[in-house]
NUKE-433389 format. One record per residue (C-alpha): residue in three letters; x negated, y, z negated. Coordinates in Angstrom, 2 decimals. Example, Ala and Ser with C-alpha at 12.3 -4.5 7.8 and 13.67 -1.06 7.14 Angstrom:
("ALA",(-12.30,-4.50,-7.80)),
("SER",(-13.67,-1.06,-7.14)),
This chain:
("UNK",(-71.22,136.86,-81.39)),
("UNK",(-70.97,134.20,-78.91)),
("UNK",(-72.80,130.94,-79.95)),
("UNK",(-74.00,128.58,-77.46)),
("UNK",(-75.43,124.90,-76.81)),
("UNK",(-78.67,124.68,-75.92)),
("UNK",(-80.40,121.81,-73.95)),
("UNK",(-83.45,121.90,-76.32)),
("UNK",(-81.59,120.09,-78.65)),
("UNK",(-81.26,117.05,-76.41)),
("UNK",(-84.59,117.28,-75.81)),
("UNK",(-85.45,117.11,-79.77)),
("UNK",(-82.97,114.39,-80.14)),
("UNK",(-84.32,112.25,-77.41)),
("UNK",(-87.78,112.15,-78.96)),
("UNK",(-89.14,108.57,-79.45)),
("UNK",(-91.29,109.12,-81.90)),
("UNK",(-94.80,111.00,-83.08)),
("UNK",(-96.60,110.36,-79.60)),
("UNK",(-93.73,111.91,-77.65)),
("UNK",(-93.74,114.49,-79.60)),
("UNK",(-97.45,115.26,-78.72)),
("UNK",(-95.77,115.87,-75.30)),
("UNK",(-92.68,117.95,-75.76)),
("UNK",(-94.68,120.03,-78.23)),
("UNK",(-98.14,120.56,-76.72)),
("UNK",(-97.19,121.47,-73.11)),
("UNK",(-100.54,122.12,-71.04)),
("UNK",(-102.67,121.65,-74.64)),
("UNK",(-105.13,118.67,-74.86)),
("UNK",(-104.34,116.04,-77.28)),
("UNK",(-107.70,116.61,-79.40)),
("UNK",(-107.92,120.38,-79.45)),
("UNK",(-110.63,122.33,-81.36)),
("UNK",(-108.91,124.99,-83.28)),
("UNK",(-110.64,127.75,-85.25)),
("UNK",(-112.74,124.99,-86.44)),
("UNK",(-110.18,122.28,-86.92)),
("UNK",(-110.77,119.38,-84.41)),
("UNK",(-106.98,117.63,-84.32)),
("UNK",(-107.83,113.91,-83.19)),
("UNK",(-103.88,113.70,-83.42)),
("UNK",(-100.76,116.26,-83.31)),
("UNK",(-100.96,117.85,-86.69)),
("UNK",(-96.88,118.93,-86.37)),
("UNK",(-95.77,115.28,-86.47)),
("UNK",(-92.91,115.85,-89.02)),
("UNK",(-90.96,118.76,-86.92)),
("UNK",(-90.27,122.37,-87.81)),
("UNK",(-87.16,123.59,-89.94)),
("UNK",(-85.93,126.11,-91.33)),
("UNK",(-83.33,127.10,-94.74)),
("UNK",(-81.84,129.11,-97.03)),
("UNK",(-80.58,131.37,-94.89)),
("UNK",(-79.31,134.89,-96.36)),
("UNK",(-78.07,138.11,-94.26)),
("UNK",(-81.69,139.47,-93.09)),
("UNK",(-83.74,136.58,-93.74)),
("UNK",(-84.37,132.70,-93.55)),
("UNK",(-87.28,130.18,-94.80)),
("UNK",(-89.39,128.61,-92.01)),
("UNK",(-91.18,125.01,-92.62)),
("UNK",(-93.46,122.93,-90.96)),
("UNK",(-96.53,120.72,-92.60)),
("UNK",(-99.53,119.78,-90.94)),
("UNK",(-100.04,116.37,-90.73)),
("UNK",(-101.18,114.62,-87.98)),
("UNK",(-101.92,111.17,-89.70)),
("UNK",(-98.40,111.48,-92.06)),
("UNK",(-98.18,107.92,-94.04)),
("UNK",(-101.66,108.86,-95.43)),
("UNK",(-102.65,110.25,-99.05)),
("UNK",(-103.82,113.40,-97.48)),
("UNK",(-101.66,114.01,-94.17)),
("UNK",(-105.32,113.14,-92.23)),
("UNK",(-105.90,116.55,-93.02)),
("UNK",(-109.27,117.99,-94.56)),
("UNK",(-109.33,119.54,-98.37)),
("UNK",(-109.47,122.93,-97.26)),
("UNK",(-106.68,125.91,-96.57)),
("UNK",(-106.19,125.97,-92.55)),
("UNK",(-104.31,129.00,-91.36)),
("UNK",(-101.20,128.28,-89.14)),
("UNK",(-99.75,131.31,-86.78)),
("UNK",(-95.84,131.54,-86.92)),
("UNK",(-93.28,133.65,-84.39)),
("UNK",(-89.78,134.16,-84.13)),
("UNK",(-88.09,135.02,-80.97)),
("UNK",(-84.36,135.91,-80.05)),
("UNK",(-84.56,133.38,-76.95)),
("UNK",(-85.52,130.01,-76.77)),
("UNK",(-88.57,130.49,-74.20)),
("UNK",(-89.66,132.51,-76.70)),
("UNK",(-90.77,135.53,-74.88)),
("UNK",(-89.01,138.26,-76.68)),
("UNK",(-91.13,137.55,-79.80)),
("UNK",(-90.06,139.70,-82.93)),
("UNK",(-92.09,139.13,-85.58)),
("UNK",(-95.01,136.69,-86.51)),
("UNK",(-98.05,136.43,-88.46)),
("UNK",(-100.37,133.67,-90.38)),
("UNK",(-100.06,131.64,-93.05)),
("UNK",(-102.12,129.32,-95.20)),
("UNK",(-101.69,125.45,-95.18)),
("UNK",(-102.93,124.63,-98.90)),
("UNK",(-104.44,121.36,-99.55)),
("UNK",(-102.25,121.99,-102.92)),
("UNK",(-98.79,121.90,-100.71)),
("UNK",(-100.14,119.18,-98.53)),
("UNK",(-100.58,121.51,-95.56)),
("UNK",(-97.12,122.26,-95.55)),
("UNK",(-96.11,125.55,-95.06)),
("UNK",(-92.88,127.90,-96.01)),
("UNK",(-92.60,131.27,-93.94)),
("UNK",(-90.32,133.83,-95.42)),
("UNK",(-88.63,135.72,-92.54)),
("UNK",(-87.25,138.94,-93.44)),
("UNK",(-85.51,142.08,-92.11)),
("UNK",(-83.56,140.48,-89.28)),
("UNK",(-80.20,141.11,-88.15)),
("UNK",(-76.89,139.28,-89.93)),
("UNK",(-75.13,136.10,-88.29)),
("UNK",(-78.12,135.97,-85.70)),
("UNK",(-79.48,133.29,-83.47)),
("UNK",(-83.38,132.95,-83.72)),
("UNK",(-85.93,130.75,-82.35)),
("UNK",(-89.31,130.12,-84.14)),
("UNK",(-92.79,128.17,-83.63)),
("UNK",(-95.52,127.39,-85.58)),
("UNK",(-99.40,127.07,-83.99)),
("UNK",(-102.77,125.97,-84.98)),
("UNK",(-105.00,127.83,-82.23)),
("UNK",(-104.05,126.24,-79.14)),
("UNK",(-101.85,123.95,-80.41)),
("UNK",(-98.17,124.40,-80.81)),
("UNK",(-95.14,122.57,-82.44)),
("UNK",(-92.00,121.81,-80.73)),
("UNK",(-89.28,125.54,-81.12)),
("UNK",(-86.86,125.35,-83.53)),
("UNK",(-83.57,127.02,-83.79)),
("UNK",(-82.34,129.09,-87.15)),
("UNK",(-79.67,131.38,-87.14)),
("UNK",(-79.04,134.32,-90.77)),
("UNK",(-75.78,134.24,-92.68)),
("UNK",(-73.21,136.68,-92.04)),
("UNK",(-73.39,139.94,-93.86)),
("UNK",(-71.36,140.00,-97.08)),
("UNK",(-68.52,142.21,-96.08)),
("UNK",(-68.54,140.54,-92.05)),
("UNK",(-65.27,139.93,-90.79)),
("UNK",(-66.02,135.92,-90.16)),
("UNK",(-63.97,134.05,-87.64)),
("UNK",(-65.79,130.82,-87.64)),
("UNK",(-68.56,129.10,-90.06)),
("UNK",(-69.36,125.75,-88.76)),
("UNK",(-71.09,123.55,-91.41)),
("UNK",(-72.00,120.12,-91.97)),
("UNK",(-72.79,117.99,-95.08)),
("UNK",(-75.30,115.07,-95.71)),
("UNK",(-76.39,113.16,-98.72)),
("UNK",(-77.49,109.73,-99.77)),
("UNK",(-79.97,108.98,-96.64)),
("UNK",(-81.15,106.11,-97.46)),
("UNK",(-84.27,105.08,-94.68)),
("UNK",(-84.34,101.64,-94.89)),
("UNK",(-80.89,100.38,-94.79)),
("UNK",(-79.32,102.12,-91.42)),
("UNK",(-80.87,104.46,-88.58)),
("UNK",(-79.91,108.50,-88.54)),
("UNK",(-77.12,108.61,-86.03)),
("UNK",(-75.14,111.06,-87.84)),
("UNK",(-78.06,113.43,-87.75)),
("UNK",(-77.89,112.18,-83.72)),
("UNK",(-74.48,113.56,-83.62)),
("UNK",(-75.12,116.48,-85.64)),
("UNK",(-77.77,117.61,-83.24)),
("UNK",(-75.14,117.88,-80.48)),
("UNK",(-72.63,120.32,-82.45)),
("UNK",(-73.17,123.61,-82.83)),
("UNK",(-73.24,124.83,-86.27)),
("UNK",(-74.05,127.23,-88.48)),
("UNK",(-75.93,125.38,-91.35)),
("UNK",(-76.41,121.88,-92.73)),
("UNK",(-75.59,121.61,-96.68)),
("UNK",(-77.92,118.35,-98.11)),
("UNK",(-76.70,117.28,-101.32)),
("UNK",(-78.85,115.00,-102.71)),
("UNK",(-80.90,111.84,-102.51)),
("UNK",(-82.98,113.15,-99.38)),
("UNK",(-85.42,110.07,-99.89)),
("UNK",(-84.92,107.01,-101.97)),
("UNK",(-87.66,106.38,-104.76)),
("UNK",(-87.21,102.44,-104.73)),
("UNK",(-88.54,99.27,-102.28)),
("UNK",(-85.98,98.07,-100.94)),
("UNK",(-86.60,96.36,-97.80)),
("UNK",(-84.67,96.63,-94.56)),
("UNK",(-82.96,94.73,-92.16)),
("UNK",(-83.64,97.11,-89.29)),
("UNK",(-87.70,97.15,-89.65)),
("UNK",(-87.63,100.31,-91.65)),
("UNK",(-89.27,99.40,-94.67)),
("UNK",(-90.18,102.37,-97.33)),
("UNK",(-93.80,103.06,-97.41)),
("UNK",(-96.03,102.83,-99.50)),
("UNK",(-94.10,99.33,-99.88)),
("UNK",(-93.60,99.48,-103.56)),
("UNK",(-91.47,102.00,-105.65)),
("UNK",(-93.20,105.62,-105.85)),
("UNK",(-94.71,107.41,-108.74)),
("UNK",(-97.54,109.27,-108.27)),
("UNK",(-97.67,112.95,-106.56)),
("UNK",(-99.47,111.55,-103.23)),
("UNK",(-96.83,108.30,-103.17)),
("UNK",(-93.92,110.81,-103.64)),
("UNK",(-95.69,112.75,-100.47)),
("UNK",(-96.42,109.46,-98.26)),
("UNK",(-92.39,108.52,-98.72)),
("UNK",(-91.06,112.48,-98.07)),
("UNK",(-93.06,112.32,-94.91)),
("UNK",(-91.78,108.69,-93.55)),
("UNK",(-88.30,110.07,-93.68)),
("UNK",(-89.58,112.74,-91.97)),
("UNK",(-90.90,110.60,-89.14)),
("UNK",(-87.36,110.05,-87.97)),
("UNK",(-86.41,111.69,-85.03)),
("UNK",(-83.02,112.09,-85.39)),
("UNK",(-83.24,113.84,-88.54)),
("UNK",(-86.19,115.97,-87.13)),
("UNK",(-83.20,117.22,-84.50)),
("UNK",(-81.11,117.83,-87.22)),
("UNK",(-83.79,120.27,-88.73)),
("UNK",(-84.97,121.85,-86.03)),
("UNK",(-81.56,122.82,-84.78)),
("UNK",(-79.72,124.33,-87.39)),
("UNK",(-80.92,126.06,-90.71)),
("UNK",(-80.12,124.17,-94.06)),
("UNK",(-79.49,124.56,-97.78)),
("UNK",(-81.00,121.22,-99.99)),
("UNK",(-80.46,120.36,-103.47)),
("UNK",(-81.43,117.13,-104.86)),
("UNK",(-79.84,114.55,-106.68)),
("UNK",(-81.83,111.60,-108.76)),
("UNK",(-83.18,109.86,-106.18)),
("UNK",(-86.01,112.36,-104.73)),
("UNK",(-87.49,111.28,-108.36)),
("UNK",(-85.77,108.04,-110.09)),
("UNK",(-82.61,106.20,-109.97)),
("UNK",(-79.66,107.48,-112.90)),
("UNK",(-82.67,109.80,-114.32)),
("UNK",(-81.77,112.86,-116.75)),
("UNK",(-83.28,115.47,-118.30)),
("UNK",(-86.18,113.60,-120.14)),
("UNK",(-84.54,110.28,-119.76)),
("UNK",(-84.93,107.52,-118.08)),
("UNK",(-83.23,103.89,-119.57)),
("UNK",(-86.51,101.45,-117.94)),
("UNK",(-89.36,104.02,-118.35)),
("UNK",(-90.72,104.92,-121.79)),
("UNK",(-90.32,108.50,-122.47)),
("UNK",(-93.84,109.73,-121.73)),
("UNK",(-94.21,107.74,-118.40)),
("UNK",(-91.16,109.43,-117.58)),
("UNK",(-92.21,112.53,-117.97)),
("UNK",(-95.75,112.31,-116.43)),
("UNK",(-93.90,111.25,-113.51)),
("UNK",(-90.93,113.54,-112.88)),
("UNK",(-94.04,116.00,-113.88)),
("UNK",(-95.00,115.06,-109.57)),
């Protein structure tokens, strides 16, 4: 099958931040819009779309509502909201081929994960997530090739150790501009400490994380990042972690500057 660039990836790239992305995502949609109850002061899809663990017939959708991100609860209310979801062969999104609703949990901090199934092998899609009115930007996914294919090409990339505060995302930059089939993450997706940075992107909350809703604040500053977002929305990825997303040189119940129970209560979040 013949893979191709697509300009929408500039586009995600090119973002400046979480107001621009009111823009790019919410074409001819007020800023404030009232939907099914839910009155969205703020973009709730500040932290992107993406999509992973791609098999054959099916692939994992994501998105999180969250239209105030760096607080405790996302600036979202303690109740389930219901988000539509679609996935299209084309980018405009008019040959829609499957789609439904699913709940955003105040348990899963509004985020939600879409389980796609019964599509074709080694397959472009395009997918969207909306509250109401209100839609987030398209992102682009594409299935694994069937186990017996006859594969020409598989075009992957790798990432690990992405550290927010001491450089800016330019490899995920570049990465947005290839075209590939998947993105392997190996590890240390966010960094637990509070270390400060040279290039004003200090970790928030500004101290070293522990608790469930600190863990939450710090996944969704790295999600902030545009660059990354691009990375995400482009391309469909398989994530593992390392020690990182929960302490520094941490294993199994150990941890050498924690005593054991601390330790446990928080690798427990």
């Amino acid at each position: 099958m013949t893979k191709t660039q697509h300009p929408r990836r500039t586009i995600l790239r090119r973002v400046g931040g979480v107001g621009a992305l009111m823009t790019v995502g919410t074409t001819g949609v007020a800023s404030a819009a009232e939907t099914d109850g839910y009155d969205f002061e703020d973009y709730p899809f500040t932290l992107g779309v993406a999509s992973g663990d791609p098999l054959p017939d099916s692939v994992v959708l994501w998105t999180r509502l969250a239209p105030e991100p760096l607080t405790p609860d996302g600036g979202m209310p303690d109740e389930t909201v219901p988000v539509g979801w679609s996935v299209a062969t084309d980018e405009s999104m008019d040959d829609v081929i499957a789609g439904g609703t699913a709940p955003a949990r105040p348990a899963l901090a509004h985020s939600v994960h879409v389980d796609v199934r019964e599509l074709e092998p080694d397959t472009e899609y395009f997918y969207r997530f909306s509250v109401g009115s209100v839609e987030s930007l398209v992102g682009r996914t594409r299935t694994a090739p069937a186990p017996d294919a006859d594969v020409e090409e598989f075009r992957f990339a790798f990432a690990s150790c992405q550290h927010y505060p001491t450089g800016y995302y330019t490899a995920y930059d570049n990465m947005a501009d290839e075209d590939l089939d998947l993105v392997i993450q190996l590890g240390d997706y966010i960094y637990e400490g509070d270390l400060s940075s040279p290039f004003d992107r200090d970790h928030e909350p500004p101290r070293e994380v522990e608790s469930l809703s600190e863990y939450r604040i710090r996944h969704a500053q790295y999600k902030t990042d545009p660059d990354l977002q691009a990375a995400h929305g482009s391309f469909p990825w398989l994530v593992t972690w390392d020690d990182h997303e929960v302490v520094n040189n941490y294993a199994d119940e150990d941890h050498p500057s924690a005593p054991p129970e601390e330790f446990l209560f928080r690798r427990a979040n």
